[in-house]
ChimeraX commands (.cxc) that place a marker at each C-alpha (Angstrom):
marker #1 position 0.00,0.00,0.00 radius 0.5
marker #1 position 1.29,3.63,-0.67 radius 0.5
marker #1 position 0.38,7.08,0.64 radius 0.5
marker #1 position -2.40,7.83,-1.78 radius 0.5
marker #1 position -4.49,4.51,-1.40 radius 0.5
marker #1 position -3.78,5.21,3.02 radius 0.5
marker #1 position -6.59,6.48,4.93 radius 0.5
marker #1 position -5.50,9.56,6.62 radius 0.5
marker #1 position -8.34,8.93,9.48 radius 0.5
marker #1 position -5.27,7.77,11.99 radius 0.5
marker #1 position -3.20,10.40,10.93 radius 0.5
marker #1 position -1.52,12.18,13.87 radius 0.5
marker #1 position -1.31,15.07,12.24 radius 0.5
marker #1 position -4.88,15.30,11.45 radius 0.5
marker #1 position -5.33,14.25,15.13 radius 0.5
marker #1 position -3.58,17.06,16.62 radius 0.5
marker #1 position -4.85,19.55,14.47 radius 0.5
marker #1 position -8.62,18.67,15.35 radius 0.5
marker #1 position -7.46,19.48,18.98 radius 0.5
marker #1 position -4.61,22.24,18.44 radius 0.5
marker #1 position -5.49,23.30,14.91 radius 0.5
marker #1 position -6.89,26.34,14.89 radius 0.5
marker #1 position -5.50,30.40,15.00 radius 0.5
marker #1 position -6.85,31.30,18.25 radius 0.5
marker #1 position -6.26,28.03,20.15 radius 0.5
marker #1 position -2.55,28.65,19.31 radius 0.5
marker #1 position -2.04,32.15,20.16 radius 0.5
marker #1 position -3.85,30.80,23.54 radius 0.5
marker #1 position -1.19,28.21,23.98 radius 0.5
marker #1 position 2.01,30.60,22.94 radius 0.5
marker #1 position 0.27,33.20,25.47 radius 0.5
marker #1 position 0.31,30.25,28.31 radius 0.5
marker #1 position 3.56,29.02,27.70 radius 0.5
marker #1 position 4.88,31.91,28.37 radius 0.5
marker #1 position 3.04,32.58,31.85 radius 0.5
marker #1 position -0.72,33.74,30.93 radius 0.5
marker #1 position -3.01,32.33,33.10 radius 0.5
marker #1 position -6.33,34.35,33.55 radius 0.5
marker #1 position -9.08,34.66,31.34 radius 0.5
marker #1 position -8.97,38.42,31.20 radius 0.5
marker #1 position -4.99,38.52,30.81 radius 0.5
marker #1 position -5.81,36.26,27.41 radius 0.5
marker #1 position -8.59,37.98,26.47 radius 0.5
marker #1 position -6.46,41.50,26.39 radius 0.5
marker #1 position -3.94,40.34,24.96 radius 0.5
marker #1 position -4.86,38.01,22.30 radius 0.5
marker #1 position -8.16,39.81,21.66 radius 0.5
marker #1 position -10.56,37.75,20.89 radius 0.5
marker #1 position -14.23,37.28,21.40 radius 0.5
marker #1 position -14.89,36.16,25.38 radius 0.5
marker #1 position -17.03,33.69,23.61 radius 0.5
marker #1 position -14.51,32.11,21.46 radius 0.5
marker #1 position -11.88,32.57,24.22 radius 0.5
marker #1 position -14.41,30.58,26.67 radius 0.5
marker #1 position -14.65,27.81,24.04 radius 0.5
marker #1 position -11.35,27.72,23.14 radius 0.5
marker #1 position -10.10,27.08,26.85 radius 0.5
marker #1 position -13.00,24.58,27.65 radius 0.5
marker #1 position -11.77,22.50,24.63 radius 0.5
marker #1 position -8.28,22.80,25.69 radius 0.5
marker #1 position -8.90,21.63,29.57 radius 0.5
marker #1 position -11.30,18.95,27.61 radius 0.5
marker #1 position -8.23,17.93,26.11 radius 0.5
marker #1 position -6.34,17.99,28.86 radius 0.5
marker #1 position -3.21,20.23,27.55 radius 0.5
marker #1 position -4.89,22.94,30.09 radius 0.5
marker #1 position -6.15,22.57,33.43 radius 0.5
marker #1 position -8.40,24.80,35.27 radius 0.5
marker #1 position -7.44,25.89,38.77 radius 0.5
marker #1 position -9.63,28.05,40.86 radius 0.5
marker #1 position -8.50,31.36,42.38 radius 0.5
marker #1 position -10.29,33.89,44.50 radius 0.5
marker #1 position -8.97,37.89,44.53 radius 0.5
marker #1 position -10.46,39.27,48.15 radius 0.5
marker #1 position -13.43,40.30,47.05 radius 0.5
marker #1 position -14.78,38.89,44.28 radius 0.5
marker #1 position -16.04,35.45,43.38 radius 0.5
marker #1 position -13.95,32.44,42.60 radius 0.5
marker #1 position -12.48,31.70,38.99 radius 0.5
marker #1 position -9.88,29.82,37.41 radius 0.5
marker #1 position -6.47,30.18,36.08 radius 0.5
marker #1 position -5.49,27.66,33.03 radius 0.5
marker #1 position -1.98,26.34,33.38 radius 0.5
marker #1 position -0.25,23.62,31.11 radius 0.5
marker #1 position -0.59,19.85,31.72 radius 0.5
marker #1 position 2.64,18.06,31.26 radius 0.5
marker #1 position 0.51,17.21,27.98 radius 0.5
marker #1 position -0.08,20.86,26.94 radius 0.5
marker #1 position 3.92,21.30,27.96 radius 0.5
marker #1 position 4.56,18.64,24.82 radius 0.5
marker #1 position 3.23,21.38,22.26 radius 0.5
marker #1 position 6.42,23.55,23.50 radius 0.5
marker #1 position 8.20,22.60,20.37 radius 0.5
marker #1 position 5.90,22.83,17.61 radius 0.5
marker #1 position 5.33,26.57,19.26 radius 0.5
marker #1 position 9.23,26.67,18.92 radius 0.5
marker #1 position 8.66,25.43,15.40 radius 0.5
marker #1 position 6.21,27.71,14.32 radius 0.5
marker #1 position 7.99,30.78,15.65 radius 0.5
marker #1 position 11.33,29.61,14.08 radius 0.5
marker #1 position 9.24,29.30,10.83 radius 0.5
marker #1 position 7.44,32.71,10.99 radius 0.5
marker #1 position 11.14,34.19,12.31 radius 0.5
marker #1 position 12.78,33.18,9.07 radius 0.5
marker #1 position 9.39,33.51,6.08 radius 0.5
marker #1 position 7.09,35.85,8.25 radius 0.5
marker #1 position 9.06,38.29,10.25 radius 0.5
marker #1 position 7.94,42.19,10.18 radius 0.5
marker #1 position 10.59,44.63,9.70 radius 0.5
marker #1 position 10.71,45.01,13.39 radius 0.5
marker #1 position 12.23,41.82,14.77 radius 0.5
marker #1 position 11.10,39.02,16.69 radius 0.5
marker #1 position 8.76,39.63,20.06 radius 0.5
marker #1 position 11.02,37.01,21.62 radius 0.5
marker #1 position 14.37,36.42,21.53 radius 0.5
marker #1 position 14.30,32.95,23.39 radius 0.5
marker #1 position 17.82,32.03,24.90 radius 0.5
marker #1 position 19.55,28.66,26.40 radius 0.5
marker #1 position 19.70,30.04,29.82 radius 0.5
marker #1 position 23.48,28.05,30.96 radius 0.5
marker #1 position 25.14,29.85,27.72 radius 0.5
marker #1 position 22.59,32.37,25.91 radius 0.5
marker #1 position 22.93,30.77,22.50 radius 0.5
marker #1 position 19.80,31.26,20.49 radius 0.5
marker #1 position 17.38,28.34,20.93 radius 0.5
marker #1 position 16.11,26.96,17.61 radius 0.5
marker #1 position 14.48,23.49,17.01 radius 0.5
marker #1 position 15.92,20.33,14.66 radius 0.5
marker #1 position 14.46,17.10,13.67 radius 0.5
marker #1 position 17.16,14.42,14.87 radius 0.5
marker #1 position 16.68,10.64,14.64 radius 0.5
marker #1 position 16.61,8.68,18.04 radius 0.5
marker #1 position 20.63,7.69,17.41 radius 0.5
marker #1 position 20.39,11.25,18.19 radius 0.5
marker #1 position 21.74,12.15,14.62 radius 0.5
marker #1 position 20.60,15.92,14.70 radius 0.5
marker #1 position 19.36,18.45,11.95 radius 0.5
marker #1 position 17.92,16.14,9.59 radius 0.5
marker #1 position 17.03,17.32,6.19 radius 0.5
marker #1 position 13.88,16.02,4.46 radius 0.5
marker #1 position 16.38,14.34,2.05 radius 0.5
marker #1 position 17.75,12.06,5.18 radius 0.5
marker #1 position 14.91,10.54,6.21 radius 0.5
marker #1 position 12.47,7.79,4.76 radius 0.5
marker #1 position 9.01,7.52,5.59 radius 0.5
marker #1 position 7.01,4.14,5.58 radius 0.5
marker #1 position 3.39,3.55,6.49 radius 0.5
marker #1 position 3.16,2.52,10.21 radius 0.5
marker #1 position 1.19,-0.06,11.48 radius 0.5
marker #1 position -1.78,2.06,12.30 radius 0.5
marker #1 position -2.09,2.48,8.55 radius 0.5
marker #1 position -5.26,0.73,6.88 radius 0.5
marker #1 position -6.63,0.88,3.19 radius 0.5
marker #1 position -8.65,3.86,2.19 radius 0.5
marker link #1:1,2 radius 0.2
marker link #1:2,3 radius 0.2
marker link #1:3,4 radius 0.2
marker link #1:4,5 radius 0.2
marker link #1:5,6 radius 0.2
marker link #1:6,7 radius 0.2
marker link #1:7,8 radius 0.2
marker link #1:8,9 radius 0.2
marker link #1:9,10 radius 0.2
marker link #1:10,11 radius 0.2
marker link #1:11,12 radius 0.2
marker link #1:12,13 radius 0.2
marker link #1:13,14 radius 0.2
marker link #1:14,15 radius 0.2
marker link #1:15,16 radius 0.2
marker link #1:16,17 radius 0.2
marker link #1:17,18 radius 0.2
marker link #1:18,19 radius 0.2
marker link #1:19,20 radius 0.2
marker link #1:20,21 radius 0.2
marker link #1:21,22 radius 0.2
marker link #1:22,23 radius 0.2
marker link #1:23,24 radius 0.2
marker link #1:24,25 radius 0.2
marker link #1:25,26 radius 0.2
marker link #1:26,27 radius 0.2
marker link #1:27,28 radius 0.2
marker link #1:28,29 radius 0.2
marker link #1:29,30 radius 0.2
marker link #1:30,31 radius 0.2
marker link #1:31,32 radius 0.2
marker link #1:32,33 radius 0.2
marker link #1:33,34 radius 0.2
marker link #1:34,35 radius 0.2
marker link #1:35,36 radius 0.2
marker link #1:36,37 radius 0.2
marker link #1:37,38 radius 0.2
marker link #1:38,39 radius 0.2
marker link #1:39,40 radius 0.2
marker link #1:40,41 radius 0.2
marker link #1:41,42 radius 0.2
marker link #1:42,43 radius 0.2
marker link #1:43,44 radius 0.2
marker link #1:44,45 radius 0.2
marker link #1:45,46 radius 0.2
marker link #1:46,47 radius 0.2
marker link #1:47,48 radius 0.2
marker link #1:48,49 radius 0.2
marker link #1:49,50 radius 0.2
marker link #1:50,51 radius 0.2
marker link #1:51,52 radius 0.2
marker link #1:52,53 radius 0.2
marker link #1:53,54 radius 0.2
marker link #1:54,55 radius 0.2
marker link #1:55,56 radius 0.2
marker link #1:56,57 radius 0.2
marker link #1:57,58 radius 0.2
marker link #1:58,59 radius 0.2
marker link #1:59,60 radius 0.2
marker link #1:60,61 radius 0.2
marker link #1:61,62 radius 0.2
marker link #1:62,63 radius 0.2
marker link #1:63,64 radius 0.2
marker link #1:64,65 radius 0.2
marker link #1:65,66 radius 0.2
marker link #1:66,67 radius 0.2
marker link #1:67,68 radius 0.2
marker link #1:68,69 radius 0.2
marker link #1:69,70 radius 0.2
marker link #1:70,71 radius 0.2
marker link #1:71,72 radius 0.2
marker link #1:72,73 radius 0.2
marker link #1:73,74 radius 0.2
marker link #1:74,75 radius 0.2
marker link #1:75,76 radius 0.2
marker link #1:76,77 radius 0.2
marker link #1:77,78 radius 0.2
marker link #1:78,79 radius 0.2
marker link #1:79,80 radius 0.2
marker link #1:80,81 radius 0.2
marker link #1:81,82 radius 0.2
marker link #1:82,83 radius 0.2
marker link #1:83,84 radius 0.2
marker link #1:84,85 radius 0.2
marker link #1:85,86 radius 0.2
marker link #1:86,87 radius 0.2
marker link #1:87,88 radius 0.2
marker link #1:88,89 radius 0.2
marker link #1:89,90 radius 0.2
marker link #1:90,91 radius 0.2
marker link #1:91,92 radius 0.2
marker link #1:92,93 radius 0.2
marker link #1:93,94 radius 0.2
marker link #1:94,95 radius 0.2
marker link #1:95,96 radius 0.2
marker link #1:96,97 radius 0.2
marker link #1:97,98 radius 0.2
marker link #1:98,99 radius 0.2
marker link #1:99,100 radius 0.2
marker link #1:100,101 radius 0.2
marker link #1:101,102 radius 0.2
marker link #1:102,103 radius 0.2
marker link #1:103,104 radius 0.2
marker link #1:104,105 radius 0.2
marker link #1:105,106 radius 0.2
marker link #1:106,107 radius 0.2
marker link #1:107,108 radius 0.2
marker link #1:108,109 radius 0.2
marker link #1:109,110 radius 0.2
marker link #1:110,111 radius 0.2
marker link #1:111,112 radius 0.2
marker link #1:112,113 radius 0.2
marker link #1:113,114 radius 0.2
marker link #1:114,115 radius 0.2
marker link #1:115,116 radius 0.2
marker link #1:116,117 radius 0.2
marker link #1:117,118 radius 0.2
marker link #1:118,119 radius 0.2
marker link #1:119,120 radius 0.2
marker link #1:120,121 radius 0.2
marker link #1:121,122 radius 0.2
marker link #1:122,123 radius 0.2
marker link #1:123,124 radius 0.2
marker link #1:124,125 radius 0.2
marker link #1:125,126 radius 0.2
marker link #1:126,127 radius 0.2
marker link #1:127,128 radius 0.2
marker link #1:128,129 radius 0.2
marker link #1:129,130 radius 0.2
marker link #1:130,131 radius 0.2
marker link #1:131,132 radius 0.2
marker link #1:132,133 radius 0.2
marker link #1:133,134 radius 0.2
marker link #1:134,135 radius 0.2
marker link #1:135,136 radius 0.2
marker link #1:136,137 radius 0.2
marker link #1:137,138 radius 0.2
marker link #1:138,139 radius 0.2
marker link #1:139,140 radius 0.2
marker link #1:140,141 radius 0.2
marker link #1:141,142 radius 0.2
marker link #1:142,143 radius 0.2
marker link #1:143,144 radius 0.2
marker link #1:144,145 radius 0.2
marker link #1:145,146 radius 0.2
marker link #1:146,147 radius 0.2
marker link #1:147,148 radius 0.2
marker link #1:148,149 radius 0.2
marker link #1:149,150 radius 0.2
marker link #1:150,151 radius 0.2
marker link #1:151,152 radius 0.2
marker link #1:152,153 radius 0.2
marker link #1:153,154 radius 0.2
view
């Protein structure tokens, strides 16, 4: 069987994208990773809709990549914070990814927002495909792909 005649129904790609896939639910996740957690802090910054924000985070604790933690300011009535699961933590590089792609084809005349550093000897961090011999910055030239064994017939 080849590619073409593979259902793509398995696909973990297609999989993470159903969860992770979308603009907003992104910027949510690039906001939390680096140290949102309120509703209102996400909702001024990112600014979207409190309706889509709402969804967006209930799908994302649904999923568990966020968790909700309740909080109460003196005063007011309880709400939650939404910090990364260990799960959510595991879509750290394909954030790095993304902003190494956008630094290199989509960067405004301005610079990068970030400028994220290894913090023992402040060499720019930047992500690399690397097989598990640990043979690092693969090209798409170096590697092979073959249909795994969760691959059935279209």
């Amino acid at each position: 069987m080849k590619w073409l005649e593979a259902s793509t129904e398995n696909c973990p790609v297609q999989r993470a994208l159903d969860v992770v896939g979308e603009k907003w639910t992104l910027l949510i996740l690039r906001d939390a990773v680096n140290g949102v957690r309120r509703f209102d802090d996400f909702h001024r910054h990112i600014g979207l809709s409190e309706a889509v924000l709402s969804n967006r985070l209930r799908k994302l604790v649904c999923a568990g990549i966020l968790t909700a933690v309740p909080y109460r300011e003196p005063g007011s009535r309880s709400r939650n914070e939404y910090r990364l699961t260990h799960k959510g933590w595991g879509l750290w590089p394909v954030l790095m990814a993304l902003s190494q792609w956008g630094e290199t084809y989509a960067l405004g005349s301005e610079g990068p927002v970030l400028d994220v550093r290894h913090t023992d000897c402040d060499a720019a961090v930047r992500v690399v495909v690397e097989c598990s011999a640990e043979h690092s910055a693969l090209a798409p030239g170096d590697v092979t792909a073959r249909l795994g064994p969760g691959a059935r017939s279209r």
